[in-house]
C-alpha positions in Angstrom: -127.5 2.8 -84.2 -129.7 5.8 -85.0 -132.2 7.1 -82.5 -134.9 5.7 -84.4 -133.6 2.4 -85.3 -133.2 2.7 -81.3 -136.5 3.3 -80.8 -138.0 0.8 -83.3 -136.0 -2.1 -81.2 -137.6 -0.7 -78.2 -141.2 -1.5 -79.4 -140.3 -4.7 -80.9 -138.5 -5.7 -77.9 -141.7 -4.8 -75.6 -143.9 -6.4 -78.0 -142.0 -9.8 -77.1 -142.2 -9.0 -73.8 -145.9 -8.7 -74.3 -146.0 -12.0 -75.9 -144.0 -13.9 -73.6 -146.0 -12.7 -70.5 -148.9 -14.1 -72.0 -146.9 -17.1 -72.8 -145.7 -17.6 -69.2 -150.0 -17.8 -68.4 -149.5 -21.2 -70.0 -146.6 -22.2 -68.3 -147.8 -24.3 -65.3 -145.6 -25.3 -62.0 -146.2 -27.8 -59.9 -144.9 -28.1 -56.4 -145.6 -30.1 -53.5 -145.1 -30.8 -49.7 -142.3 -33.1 -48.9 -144.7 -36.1 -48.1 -146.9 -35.1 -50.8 -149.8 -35.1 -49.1 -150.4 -31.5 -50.4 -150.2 -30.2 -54.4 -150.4 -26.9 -55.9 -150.2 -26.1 -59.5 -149.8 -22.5 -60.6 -148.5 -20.6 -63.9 -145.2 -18.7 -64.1 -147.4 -15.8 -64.0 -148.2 -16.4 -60.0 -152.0 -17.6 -61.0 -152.8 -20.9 -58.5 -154.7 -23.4 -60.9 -155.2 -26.4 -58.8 -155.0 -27.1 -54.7 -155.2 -30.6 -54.4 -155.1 -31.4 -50.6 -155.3 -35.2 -48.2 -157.9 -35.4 -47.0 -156.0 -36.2 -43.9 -155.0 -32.7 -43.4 -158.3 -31.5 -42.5 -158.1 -33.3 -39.4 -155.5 -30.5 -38.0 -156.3 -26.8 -38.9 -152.6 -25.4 -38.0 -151.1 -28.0 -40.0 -153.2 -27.4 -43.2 -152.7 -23.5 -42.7 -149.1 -24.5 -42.6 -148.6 -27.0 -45.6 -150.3 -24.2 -47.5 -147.8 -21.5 -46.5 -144.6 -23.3 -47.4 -146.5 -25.1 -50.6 -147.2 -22.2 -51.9 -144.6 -20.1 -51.0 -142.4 -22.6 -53.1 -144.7 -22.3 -55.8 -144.1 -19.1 -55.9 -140.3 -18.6 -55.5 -140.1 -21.0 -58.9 -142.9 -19.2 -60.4 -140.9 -16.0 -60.2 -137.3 -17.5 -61.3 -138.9 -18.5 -64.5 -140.9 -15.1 -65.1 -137.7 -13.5 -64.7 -135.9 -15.8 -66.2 -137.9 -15.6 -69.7 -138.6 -11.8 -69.4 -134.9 -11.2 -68.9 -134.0 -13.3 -71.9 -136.7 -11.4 -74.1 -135.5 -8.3 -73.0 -131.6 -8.4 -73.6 -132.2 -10.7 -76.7 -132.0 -7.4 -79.1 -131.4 -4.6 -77.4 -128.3 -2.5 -77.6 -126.6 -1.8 -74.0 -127.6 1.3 -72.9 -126.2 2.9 -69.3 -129.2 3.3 -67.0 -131.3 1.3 -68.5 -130.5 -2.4 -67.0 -133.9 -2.4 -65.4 -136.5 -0.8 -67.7 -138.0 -3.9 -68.7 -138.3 -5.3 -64.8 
């Protein structure tokens, strides 16, 4: 492949990326405590959309401060191993291997 032809893939191949990162602001997770007495929604961009908590966690401070921390930390970990997930896709869909550059597009 010519060094143009190279370089026009490149910008094509970001463009999606573009695309697809705006996509993933769309794409909503939702996760919850084990008893379910506390739900988060979130997009595969890491944007929180919705808390929705019992109200019989606000008796207990610690516990609430706790739900929240392992809710959302979940939330989280799936948010990302989507992101990646599509970004990765998006980025090796086209584009020619290339020593060095595994990671450009992380």
């Amino acid at each position: 492949m010519d060094l143009m032809g190279m370089m026009g893939k490149l910008k094509e191949t970001q463009q999606k990326i573009e695309d697809t990162k705006k996509r993933l602001d769309t794409v909503l997770i939702d996760e919850e405590s084990a008893d379910g007495l506390l739900k988060i929604t979130i997009t595969a961009s890491r944007n929180i959309k919705t808390i929705s908590i019992d109200d019989s966690l606000f008796e207990d401070k610690e516990q609430l401060e706790d739900y929240l921390i392992v809710t959302l930390n979940k939330a989280i970990e799936k948010a990302t191993r989507v992101n990646e997930r599509e970004i990765d896709a998006v980025a090796r869909m086209d584009m020619p291997t290339i020593p060095g550059m595994d990671n450009l597009f992380k």
